[in-house]
TISE-953140 format. One record per atom (N, C-alpha, C): residue in three letters; x, y, z. Coordinates in steps of 0.1 Angstrom, whole numbers, padded with zeros to 4 digits, always signed. Example, Ala and Ser with C-alpha at 12.3 -4.5 7.8 and 13.67 -1.06 7.14 Angstrom:
BEGIN
Ala+0132-0057+0078Ala+0123-0045+0078Ala+0132-0033+0078Ser+0128-0022+0071Ser+0137-0011+0071Ser+0129+0000+0079
This chain:
BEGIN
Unk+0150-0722+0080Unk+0155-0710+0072Unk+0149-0711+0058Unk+0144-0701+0056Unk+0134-0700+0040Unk+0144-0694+0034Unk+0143-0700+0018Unk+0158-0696+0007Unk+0145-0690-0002Unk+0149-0676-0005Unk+0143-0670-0015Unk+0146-0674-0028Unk+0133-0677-0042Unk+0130-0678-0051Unk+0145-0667-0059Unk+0148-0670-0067Unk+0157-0660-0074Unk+0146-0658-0088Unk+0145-0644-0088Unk+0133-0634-0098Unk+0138-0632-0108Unk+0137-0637-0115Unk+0146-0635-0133Unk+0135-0624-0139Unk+0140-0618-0144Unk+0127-0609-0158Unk+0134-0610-0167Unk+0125-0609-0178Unk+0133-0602-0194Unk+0133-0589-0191Unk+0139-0585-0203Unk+0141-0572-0202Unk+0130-0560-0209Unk+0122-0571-0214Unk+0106-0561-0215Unk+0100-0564-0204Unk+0103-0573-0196Unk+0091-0572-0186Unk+0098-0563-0173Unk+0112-0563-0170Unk+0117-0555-0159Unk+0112-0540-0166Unk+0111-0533-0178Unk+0106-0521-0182Unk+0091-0521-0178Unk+0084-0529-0179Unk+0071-0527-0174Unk+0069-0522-0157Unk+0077-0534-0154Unk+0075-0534-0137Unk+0079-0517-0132Unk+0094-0514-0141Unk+0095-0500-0141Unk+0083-0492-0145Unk+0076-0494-0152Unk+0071-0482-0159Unk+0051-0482-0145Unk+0049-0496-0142Unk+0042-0500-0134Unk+0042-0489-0121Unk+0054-0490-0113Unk+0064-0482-0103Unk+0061-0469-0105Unk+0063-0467-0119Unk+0063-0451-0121Unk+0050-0449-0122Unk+0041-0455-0125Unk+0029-0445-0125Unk+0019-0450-0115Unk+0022-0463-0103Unk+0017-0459-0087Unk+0024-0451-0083Unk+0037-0446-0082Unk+0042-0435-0069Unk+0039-0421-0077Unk+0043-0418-0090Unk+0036-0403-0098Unk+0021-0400-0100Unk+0015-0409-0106Unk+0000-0406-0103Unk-0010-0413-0096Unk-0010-0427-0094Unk-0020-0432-0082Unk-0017-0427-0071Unk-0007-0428-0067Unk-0002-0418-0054Unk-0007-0406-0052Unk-0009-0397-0059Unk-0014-0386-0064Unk-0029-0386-0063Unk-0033-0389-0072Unk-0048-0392-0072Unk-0053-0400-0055Unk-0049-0408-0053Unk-0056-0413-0038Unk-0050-0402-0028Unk-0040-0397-0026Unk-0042-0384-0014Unk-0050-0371-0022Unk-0054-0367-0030Unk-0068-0359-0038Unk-0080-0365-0027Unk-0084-0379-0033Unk-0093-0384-0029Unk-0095-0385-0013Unk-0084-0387-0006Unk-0083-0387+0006Unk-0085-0368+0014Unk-0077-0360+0005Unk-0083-0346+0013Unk-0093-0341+0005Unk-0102-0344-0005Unk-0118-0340-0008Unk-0127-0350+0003Unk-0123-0361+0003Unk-0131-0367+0015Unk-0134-0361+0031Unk-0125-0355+0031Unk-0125-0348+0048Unk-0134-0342+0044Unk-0138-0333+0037Unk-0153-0325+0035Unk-0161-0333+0038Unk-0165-0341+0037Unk-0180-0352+0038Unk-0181-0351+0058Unk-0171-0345+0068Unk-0175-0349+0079Unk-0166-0355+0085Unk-0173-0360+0100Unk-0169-0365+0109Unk-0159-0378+0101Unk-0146-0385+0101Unk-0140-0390+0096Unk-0144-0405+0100Unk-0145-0407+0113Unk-0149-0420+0117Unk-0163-0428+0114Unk-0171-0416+0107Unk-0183-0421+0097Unk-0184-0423+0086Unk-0169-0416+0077Unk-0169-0415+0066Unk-0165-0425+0057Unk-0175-0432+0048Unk-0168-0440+0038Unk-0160-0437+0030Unk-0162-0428+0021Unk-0152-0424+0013Unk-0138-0421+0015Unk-0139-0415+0030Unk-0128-0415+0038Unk-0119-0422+0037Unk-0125-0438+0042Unk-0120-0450+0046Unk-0117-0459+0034Unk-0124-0457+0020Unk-0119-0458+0011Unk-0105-0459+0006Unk-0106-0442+0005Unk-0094-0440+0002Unk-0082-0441+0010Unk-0082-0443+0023Unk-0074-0446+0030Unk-0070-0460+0026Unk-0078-0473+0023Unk-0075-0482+0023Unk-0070-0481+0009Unk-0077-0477-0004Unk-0065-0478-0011Unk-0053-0474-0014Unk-0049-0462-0003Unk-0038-0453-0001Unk-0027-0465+0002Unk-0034-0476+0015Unk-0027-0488+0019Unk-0023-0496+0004Unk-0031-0502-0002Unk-0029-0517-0016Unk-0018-0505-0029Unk-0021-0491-0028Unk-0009-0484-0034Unk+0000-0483-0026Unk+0003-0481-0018Unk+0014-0479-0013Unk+0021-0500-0011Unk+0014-0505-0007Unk+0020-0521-0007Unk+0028-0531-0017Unk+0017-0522-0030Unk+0020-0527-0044Unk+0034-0519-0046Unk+0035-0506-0040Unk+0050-0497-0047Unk+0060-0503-0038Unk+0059-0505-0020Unk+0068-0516-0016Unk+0074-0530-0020Unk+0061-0536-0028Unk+0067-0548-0035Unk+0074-0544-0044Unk+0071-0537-0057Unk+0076-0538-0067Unk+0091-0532-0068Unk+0094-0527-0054Unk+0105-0520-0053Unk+0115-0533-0050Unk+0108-0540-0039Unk+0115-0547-0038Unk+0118-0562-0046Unk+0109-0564-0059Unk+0109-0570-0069Unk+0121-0567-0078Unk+0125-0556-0080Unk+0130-0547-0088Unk+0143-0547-0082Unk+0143-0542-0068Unk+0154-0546-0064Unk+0161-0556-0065Unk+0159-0567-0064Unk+0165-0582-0059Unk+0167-0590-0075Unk+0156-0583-0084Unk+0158-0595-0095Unk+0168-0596-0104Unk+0165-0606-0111Unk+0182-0609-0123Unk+0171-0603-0137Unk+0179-0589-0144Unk+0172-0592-0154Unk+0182-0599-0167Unk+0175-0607-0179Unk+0180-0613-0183Unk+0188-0603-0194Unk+0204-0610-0197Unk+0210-0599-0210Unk+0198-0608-0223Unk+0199-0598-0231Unk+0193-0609-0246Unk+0202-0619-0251Unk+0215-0613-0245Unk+0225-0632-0251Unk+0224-0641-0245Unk+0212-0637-0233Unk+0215-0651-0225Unk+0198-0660-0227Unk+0190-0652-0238Unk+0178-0658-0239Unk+0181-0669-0250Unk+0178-0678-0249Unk+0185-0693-0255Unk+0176-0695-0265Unk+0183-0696-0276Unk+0174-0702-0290Unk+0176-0717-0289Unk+0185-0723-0286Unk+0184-0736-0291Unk+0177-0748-0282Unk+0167-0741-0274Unk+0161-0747-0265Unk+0151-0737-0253Unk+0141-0743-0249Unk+0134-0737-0241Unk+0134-0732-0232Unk+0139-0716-0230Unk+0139-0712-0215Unk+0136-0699-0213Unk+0135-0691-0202Unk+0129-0676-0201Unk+0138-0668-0213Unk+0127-0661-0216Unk+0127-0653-0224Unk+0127-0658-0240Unk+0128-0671-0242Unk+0126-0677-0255Unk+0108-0675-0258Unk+0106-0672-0269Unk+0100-0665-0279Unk+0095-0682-0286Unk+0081-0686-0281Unk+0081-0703-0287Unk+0069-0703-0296Unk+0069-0712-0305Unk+0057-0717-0316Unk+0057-0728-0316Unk+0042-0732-0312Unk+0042-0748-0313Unk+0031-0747-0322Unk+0028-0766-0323Unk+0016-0767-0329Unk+0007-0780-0319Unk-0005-0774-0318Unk-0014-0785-0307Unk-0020-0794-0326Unk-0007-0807-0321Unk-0009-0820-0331Unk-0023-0826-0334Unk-0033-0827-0322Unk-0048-0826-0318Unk-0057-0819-0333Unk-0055-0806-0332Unk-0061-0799-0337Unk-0055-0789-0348Unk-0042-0792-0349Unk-0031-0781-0356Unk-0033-0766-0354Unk-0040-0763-0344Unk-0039-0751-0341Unk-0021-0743-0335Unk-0019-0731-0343Unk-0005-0726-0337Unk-0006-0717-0328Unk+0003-0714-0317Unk-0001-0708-0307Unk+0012-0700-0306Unk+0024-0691-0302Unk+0026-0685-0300Unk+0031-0676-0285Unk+0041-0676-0281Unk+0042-0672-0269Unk+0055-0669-0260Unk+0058-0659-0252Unk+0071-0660-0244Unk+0069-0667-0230Unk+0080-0673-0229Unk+0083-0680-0217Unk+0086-0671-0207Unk+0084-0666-0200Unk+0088-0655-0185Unk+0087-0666-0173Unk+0092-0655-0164Unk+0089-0659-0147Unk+0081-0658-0143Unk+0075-0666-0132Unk+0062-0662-0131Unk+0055-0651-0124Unk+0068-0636-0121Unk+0064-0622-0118Unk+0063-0620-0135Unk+0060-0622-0142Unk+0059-0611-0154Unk+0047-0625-0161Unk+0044-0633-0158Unk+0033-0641-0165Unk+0019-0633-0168Unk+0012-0633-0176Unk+0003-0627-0185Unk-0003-0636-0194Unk-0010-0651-0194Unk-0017-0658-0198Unk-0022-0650-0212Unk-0032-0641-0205Unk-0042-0636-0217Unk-0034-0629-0228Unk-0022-0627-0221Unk-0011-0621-0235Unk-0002-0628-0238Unk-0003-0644-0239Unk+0006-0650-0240Unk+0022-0650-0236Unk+0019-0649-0221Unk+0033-0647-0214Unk+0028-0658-0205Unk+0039-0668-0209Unk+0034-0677-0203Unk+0048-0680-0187Unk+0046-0687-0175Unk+0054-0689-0168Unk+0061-0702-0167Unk+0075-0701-0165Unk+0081-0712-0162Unk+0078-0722-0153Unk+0072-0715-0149Unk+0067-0723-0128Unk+0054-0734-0132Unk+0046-0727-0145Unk+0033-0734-0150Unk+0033-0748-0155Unk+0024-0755-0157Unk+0023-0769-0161Unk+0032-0766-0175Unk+0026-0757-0183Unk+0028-0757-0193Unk+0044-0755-0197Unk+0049-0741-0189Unk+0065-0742-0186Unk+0074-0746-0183Unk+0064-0759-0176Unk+0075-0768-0170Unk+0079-0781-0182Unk+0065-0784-0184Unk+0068-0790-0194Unk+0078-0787-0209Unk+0078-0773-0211Unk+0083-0769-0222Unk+0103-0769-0220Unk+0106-0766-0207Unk+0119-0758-0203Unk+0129-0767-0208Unk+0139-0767-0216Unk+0150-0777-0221Unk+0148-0784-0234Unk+0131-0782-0235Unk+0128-0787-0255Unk+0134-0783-0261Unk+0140-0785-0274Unk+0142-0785-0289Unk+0135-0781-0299Unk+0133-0778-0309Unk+0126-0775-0319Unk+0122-0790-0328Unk+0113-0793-0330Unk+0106-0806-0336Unk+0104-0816-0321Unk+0106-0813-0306Unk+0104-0819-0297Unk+0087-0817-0296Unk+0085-0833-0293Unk+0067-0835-0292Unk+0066-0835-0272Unk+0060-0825-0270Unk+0053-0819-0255Unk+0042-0829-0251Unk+0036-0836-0240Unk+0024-0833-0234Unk+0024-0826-0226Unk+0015-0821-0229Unk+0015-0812-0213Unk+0000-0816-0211Unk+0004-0814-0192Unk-0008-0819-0186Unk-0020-0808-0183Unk-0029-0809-0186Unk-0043-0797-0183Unk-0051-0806-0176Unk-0063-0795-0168Unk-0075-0799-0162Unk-0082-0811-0176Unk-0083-0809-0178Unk-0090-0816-0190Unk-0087-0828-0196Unk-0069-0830-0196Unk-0062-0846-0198Unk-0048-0843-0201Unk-0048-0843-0213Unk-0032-0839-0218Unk-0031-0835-0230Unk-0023-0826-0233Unk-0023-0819-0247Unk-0014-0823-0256Unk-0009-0825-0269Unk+0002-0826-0273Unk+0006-0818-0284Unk+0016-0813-0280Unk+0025-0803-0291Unk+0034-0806-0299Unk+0042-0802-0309Unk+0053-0803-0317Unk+0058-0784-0312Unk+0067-0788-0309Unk+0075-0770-0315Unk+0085-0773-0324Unk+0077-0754-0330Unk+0080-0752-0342Unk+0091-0743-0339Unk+0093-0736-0337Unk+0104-0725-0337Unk+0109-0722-0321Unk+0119-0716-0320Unk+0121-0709-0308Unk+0133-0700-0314Unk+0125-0681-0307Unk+0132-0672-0310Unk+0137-0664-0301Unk+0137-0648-0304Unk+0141-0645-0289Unk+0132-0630-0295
């Protein structure tokens, strides 16, 4: 028997997933059956690339709007009183410093359906998240990377 993951979001990121939702079933939706009946012009269908194209991305939109429904369906989103300042956990808002190099970094902690590296949305599930979840403020991190290990101080956690 497989026990499903429980899907936490914050509440900026269940708005995205919404807003995500809304514009594959309003306009990708839209746009790929366009593309799908301008393609019947090109001919015989069973030769047609474009055809098959857009059929197939008719399929990855429509799969993506099944998941996300059912993402959306099932998950917990977080209240803001339940996003924890006095220690590390989804939806905390964190500033460290890499002791290394004193560089400050900056970042939210999410699940890892709302993770976004390049925009500093980092996941709980990650080396990096795991190591962080239950810190303190002035607690010293390593966290482990391809590379060796890092070490942090956090500086703040907000919400």
């Amino acid at each position: 028997m497989s026990q499903e993951v429980e899907i936490v979001l914050t509440p900026n990121g269940h708005a995205k997933l919404e807003e995500r939702l809304d514009y594959l079933r309003n306009v990708q939706r839209r746009e790929v059956a366009e593309r799908i009946r301008d393609s019947k012009q090109f001919g015989d269908l069973a030769e047609n690339a474009e055809y098959e194209d857009a059929k197939t991305e008719q399929a990855l939109v429509e799969g993506q709007i099944a998941e996300l429904r059912r993402v959306l369906q099932v998950a917990h989103v977080l209240d803001p009183t339940d996003i924890p300042t006095d220690h590390v956990g989804i939806g905390s808002i964190v500033k460290m410093t890499n002791l290394e190099t004193d560089d400050e970094w900056e970042f939210t902690l999410v699940g890892p359906i709302e993770a976004d590296p390049d925009n500093d949305l980092i996941s709980d599930a990650s080396p990096v998240g795991e190591a962080l979840v239950g810190k303190k403020v002035g607690d010293i991190v390593n966290i482990r990377v391809p590379n060796g290990v890092l070490q942090y101080r956090i500086d703040s956690i907000r919400k």
